[in-house]
N, CA, C and O atoms as a printed pandas DataFrame, in Angstrom:
     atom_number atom_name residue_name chain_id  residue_number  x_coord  y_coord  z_coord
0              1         N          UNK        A               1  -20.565    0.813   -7.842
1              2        CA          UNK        A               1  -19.829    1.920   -7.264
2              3         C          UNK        A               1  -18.377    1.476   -7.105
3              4         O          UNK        A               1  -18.058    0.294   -6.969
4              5         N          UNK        A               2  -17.536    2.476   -7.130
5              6        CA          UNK        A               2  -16.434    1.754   -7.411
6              7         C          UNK        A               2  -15.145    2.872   -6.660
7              8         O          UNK        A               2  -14.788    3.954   -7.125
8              9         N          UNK        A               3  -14.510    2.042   -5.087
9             10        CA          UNK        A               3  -13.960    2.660   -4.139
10            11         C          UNK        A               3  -12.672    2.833   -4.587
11            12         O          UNK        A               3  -12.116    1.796   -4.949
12            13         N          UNK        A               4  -11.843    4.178   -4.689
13            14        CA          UNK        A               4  -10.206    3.534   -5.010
14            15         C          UNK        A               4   -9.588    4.210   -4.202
15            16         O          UNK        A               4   -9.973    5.318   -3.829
16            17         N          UNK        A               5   -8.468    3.608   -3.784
17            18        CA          UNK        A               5   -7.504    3.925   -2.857
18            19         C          UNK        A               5   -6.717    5.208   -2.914
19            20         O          UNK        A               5   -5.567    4.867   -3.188
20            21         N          UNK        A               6   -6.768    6.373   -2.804
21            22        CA          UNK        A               6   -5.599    7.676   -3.121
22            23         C          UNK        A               6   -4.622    7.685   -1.964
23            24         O          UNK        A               6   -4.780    8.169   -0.843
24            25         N          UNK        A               7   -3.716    7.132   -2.406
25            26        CA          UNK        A               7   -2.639    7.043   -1.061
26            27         C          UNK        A               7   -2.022    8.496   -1.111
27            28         O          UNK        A               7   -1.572    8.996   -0.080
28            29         N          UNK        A               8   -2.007    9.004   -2.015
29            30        CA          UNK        A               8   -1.087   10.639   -2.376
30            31         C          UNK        A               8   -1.632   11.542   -1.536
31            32         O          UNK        A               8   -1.009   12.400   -0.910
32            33         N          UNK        A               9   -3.015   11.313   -1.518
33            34        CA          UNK        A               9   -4.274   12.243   -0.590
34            35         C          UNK        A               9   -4.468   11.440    1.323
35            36         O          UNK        A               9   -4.982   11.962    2.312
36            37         N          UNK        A              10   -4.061   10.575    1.229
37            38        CA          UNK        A              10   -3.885    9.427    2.221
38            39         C          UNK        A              10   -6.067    8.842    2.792
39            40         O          UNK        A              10   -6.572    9.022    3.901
40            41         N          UNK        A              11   -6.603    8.340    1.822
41            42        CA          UNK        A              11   -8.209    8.545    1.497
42            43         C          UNK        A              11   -8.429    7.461    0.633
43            44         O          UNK        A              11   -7.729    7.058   -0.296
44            45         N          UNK        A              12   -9.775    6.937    1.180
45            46        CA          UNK        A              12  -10.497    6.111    0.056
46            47         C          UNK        A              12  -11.655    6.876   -0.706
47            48         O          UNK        A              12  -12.491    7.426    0.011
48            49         N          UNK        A              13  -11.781    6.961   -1.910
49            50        CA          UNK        A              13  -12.385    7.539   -2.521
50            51         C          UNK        A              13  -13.868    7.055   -3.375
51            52         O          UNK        A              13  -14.043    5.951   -3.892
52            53         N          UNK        A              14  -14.724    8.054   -3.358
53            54        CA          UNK        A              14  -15.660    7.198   -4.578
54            55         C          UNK        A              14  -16.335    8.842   -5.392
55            56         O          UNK        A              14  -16.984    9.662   -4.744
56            57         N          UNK        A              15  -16.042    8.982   -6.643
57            58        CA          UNK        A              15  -16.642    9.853   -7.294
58            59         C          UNK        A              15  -17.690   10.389   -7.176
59            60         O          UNK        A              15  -18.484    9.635   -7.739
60            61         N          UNK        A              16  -18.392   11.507   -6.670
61            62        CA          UNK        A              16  -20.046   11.835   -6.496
62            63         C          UNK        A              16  -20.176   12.988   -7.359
63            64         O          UNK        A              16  -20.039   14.080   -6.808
64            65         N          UNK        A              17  -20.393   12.970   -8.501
65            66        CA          UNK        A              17  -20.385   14.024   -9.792
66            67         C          UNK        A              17  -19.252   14.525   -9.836
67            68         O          UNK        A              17  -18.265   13.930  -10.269
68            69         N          UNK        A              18  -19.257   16.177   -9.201
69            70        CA          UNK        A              18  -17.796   16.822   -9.237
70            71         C          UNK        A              18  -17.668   17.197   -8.179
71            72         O          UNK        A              18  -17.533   18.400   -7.959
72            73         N          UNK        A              19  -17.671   16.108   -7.020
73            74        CA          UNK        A              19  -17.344   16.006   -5.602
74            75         C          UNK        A              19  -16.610   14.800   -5.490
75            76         O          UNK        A              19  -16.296   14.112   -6.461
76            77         N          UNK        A              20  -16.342   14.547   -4.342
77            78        CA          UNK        A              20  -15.624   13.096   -4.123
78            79         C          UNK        A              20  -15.975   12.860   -2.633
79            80         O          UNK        A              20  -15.841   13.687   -1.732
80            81         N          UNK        A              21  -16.428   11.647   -2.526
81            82        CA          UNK        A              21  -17.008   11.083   -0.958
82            83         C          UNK        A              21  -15.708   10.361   -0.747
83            84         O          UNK        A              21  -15.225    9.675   -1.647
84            85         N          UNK        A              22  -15.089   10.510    0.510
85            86        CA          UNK        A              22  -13.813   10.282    1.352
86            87         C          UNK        A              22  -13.824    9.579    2.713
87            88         O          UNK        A              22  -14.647   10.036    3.506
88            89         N          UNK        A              23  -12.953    8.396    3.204
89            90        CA          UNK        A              23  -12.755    8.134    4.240
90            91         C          UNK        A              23  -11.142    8.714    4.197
91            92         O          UNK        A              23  -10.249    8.489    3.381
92            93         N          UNK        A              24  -11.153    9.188    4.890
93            94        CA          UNK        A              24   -9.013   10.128    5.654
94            95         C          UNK        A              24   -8.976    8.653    6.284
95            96         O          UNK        A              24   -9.917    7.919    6.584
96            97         N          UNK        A              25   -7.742    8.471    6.381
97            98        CA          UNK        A              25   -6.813    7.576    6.668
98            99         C          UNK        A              25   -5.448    7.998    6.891
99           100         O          UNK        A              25   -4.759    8.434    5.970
100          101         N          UNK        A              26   -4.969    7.867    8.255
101          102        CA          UNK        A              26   -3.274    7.763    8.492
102          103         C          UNK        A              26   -2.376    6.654    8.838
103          104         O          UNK        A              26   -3.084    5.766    9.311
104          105         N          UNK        A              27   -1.344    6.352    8.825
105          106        CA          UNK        A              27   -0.591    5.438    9.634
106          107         C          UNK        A              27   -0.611    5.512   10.811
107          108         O          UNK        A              27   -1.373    6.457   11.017
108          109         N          UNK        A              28   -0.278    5.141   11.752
109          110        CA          UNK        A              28   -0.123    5.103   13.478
110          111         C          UNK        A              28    0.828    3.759   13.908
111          112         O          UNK        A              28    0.471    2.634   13.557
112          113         N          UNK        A              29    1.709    3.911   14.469
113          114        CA          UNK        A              29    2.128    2.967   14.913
114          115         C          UNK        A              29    2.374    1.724   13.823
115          116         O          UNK        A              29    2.823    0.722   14.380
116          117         N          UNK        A              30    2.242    1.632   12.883
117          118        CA          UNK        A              30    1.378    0.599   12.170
118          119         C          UNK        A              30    0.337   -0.069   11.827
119          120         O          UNK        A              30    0.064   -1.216   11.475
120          121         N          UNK        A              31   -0.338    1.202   12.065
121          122        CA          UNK        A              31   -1.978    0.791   11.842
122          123         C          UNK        A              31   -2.705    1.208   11.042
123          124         O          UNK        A              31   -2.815    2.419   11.235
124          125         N          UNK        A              32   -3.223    0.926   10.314
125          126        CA          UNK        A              32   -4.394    2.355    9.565
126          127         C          UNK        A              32   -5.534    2.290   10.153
127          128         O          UNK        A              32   -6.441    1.493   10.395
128          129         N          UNK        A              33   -5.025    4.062   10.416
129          130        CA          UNK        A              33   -6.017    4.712   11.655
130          131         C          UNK        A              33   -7.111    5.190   10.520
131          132         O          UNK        A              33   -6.747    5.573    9.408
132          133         N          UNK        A              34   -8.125    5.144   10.816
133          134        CA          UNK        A              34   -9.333    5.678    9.512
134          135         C          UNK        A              34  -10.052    6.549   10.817
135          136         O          UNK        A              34  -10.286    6.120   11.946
136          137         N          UNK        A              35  -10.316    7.913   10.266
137          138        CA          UNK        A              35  -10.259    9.275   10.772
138          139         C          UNK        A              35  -11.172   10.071   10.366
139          140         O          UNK        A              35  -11.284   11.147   10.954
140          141         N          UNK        A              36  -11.773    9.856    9.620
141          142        CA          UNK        A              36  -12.918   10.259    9.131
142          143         C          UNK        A              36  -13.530   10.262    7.521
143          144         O          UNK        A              36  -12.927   10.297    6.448
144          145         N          UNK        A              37  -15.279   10.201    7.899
145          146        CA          UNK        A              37  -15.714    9.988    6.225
146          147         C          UNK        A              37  -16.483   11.056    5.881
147          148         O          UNK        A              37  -17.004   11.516    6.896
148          149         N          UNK        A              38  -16.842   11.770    4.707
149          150        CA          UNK        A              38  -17.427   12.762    4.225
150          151         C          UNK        A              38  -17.921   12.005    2.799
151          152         O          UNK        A              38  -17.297   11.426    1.909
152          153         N          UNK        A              39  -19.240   12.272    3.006
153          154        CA          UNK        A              39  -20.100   12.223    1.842
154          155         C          UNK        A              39  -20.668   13.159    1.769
155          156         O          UNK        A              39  -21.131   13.736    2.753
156          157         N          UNK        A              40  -20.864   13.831   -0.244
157          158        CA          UNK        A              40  -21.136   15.249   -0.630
158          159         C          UNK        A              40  -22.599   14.949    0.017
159          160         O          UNK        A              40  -22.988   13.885    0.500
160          161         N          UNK        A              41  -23.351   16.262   -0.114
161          162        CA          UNK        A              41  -25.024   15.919   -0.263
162          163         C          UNK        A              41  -25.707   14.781   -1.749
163          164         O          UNK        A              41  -26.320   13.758   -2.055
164          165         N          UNK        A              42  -25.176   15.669   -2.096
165          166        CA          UNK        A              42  -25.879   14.510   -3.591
166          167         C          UNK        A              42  -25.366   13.034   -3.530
167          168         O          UNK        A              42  -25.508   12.181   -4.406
168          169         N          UNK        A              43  -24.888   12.932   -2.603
169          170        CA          UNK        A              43  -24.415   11.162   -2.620
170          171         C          UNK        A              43  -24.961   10.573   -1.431
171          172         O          UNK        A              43  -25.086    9.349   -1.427
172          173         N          UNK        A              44  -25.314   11.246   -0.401
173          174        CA          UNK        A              44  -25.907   10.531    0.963
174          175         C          UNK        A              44  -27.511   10.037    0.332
175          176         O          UNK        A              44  -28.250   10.477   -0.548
176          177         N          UNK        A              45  -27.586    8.679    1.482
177          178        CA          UNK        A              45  -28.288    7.442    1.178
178          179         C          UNK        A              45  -28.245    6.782    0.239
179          180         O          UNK        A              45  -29.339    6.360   -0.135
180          181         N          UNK        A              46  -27.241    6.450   -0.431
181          182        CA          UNK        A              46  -27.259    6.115   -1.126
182          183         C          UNK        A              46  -26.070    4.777   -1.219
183          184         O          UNK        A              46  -25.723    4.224   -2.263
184          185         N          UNK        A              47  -25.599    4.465    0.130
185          186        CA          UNK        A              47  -24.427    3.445    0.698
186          187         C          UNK        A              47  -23.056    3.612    0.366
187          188         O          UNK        A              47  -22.266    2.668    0.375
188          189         N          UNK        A              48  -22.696    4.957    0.027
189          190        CA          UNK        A              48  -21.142    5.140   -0.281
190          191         C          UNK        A              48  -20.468    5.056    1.182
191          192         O          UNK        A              48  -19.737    4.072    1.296
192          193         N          UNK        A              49  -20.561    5.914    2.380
193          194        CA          UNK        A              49  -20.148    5.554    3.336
194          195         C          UNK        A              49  -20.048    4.128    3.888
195          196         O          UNK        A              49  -19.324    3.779    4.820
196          197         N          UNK        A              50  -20.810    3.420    3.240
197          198        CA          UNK        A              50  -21.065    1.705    4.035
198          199         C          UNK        A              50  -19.793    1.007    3.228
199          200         O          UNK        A              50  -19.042    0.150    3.695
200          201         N          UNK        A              51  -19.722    1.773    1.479
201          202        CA          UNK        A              51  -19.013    1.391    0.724
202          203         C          UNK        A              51  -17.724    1.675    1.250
203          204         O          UNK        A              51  -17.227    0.654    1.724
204          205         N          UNK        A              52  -17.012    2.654    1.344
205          206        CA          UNK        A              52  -15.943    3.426    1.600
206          207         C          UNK        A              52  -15.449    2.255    3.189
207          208         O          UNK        A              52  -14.394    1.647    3.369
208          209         N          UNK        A              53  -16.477    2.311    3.926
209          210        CA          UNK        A              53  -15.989    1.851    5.137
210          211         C          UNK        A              53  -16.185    0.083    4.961
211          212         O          UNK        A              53  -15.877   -0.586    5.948
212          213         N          UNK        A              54  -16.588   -0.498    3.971
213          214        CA          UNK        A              54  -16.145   -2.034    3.864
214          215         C          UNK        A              54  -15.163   -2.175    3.111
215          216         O          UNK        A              54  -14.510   -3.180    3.394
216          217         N          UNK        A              55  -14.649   -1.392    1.979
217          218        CA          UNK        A              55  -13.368   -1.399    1.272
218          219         C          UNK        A              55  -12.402   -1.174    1.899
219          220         O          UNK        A              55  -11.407   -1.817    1.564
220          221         N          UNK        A              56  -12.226    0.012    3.295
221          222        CA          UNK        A              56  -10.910    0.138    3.882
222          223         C          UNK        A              56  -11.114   -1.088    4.703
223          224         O          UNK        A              56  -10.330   -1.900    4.212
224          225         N          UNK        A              57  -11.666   -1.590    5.566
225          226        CA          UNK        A              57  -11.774   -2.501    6.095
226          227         C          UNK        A              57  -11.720   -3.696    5.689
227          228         O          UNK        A              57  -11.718   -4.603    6.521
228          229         N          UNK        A              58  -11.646   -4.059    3.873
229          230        CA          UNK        A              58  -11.390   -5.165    3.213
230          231         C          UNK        A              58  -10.242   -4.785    2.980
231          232         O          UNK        A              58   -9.575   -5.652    2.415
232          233         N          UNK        A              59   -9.734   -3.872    3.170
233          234        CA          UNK        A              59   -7.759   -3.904    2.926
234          235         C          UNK        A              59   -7.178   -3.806    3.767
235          236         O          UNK        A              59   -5.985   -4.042    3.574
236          237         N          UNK        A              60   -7.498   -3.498    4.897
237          238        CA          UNK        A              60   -6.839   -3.860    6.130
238          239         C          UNK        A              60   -7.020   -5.542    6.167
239          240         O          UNK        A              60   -5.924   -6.099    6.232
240          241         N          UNK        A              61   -8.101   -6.409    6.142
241          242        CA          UNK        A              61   -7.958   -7.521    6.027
242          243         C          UNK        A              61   -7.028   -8.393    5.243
243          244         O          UNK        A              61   -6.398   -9.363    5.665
244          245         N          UNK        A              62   -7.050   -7.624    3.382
245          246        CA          UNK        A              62   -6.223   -8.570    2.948
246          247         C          UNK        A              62   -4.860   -8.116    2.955
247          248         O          UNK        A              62   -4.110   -8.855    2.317
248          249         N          UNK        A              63   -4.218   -6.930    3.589
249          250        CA          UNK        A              63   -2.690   -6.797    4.255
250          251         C          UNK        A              63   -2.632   -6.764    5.240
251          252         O          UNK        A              63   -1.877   -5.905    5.695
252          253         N          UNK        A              64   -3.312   -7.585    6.136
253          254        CA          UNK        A              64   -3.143   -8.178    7.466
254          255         C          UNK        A              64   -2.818   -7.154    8.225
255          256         O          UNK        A              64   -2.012   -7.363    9.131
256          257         N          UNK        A              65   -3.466   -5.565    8.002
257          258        CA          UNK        A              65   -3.233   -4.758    9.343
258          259         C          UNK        A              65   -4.336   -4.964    9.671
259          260         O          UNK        A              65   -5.378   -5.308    9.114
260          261         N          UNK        A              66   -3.778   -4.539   11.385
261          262        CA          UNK        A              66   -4.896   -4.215   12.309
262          263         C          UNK        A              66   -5.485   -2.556   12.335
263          264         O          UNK        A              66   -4.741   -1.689   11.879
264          265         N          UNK        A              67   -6.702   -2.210   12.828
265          266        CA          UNK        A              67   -7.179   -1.042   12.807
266          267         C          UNK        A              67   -7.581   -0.052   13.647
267          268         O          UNK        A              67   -8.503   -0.339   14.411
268          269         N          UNK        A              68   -7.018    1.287   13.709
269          270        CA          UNK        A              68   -7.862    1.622   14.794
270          271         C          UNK        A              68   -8.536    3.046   14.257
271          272         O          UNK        A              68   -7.967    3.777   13.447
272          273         N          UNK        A              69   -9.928    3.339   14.879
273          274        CA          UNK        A              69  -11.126    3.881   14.416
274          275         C          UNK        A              69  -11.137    5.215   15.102
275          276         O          UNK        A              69  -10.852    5.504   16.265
276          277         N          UNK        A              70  -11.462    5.822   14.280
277          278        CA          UNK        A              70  -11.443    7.707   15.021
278          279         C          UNK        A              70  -12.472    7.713   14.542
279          280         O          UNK        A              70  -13.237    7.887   15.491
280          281         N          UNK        A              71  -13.075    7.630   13.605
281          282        CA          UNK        A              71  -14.355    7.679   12.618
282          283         C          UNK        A              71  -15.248    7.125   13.557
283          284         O          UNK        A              71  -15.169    5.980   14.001
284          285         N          UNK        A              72  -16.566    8.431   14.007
285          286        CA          UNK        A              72  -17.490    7.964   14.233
286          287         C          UNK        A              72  -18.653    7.122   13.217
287          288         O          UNK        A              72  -19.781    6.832   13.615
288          289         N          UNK        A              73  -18.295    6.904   12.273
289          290        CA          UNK        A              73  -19.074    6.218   11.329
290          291         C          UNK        A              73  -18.855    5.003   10.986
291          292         O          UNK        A              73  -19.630    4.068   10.785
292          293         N          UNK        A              74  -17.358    5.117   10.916
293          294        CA          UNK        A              74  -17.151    3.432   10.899
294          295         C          UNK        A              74  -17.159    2.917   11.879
295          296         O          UNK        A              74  -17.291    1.694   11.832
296          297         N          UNK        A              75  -17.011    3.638   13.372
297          298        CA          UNK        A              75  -17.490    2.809   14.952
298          299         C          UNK        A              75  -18.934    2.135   14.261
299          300         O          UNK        A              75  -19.100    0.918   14.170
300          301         N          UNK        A              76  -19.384    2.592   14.052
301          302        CA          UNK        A              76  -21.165    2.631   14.029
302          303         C          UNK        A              76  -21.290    1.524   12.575
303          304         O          UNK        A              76  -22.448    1.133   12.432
304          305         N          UNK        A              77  -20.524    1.100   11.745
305          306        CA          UNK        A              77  -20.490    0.182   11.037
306          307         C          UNK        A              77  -20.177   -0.964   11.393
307          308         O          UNK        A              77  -20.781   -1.973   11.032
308          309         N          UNK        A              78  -18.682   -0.936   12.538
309          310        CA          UNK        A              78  -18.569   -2.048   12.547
310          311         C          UNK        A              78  -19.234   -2.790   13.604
311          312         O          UNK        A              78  -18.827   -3.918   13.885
312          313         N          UNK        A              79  -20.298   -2.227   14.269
313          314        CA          UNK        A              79  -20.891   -2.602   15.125
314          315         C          UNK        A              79  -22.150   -3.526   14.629
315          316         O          UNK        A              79  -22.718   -4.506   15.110
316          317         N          UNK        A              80  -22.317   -2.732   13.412
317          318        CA          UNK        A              80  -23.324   -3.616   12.239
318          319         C          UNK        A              80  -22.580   -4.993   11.757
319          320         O          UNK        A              80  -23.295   -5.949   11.458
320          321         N          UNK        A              81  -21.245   -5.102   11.682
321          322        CA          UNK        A              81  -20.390   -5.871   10.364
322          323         C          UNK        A              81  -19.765   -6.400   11.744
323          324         O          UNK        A              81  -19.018   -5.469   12.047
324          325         N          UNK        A              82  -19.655   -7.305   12.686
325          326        CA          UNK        A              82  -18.712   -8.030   14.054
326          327         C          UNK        A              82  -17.527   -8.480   13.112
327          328         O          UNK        A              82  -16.405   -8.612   13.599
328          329         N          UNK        A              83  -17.725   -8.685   11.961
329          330        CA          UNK        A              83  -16.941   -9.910   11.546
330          331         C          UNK        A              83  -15.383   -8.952   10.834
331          332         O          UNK        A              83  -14.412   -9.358   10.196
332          333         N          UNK        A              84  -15.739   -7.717   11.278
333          334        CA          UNK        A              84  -14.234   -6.779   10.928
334          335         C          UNK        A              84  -13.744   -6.799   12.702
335          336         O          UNK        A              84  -12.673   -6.400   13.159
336          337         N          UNK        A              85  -14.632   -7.253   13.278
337          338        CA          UNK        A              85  -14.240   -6.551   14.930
338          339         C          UNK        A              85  -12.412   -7.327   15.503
339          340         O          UNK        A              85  -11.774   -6.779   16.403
340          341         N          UNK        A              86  -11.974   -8.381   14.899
341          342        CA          UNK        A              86  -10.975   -8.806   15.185
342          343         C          UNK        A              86   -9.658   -7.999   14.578
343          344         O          UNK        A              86   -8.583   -7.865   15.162
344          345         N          UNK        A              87   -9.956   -7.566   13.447
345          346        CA          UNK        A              87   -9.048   -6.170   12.974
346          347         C          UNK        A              87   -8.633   -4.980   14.007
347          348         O          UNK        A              87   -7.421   -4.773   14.062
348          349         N          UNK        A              88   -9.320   -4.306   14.693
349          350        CA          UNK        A              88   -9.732   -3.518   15.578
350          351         C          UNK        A              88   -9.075   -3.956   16.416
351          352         O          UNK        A              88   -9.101   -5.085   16.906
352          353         N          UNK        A              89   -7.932   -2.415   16.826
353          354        CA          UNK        A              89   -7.268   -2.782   18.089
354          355         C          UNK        A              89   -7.117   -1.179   18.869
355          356         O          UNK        A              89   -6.232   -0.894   19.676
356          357         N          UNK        A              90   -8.195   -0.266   18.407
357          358        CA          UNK        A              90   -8.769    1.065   18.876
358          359         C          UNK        A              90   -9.614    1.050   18.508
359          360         O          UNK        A              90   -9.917    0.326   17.559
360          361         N          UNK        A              91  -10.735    2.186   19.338
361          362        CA          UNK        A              91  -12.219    2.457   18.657
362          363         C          UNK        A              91  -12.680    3.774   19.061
363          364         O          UNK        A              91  -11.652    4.158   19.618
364          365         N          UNK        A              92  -13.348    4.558   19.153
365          366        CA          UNK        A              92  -14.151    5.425   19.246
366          367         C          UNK        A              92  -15.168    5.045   20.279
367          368         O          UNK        A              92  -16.099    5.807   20.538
């Protein structure tokens, strides 16, 4: 599966036929605030949300921002994943 960044749309993306599964993302302060995720029907269970929300969270890591979470989904991930929890400087 394969996540890509649409900064134009301000979203991480992953193709689901002729839908597209999305985490929204804004700036804040200097942060990327991640705001919410939508996966079509035909793509749930299937780990795009887990996907979507370890890729933004692997780029906040490797450009050294910190994060803060509006997304009730990625609250609920990174509670699974501790090892993003030092990124995190808001939460839900």
């Amino acid at each position: 599966m394969t996540v890509s960044m649409n900064e134009a749309e301000s979203r991480f993306e992953v193709p689901v036929g002729n839908e597209t599964a999305l985490l929204d993302y804004r700036w804040h302060n200097g942060h990327l605030a991640l705001t919410h995720t939508f996966v079509p029907e035909a793509g749930r269970g299937k780990g795009i949300a887990s996907a979507l929300a370890k890729h933004a969270l692997d780029y906040a890591k490797d450009q050294n921002l910190k994060v803060e979470v509006y997304c009730t989904y990625v609250a609920g991930y990174l509670k699974q994943h501790p090892e993003y929890q030092s990124l995190v400087v808001r939460s839900v």
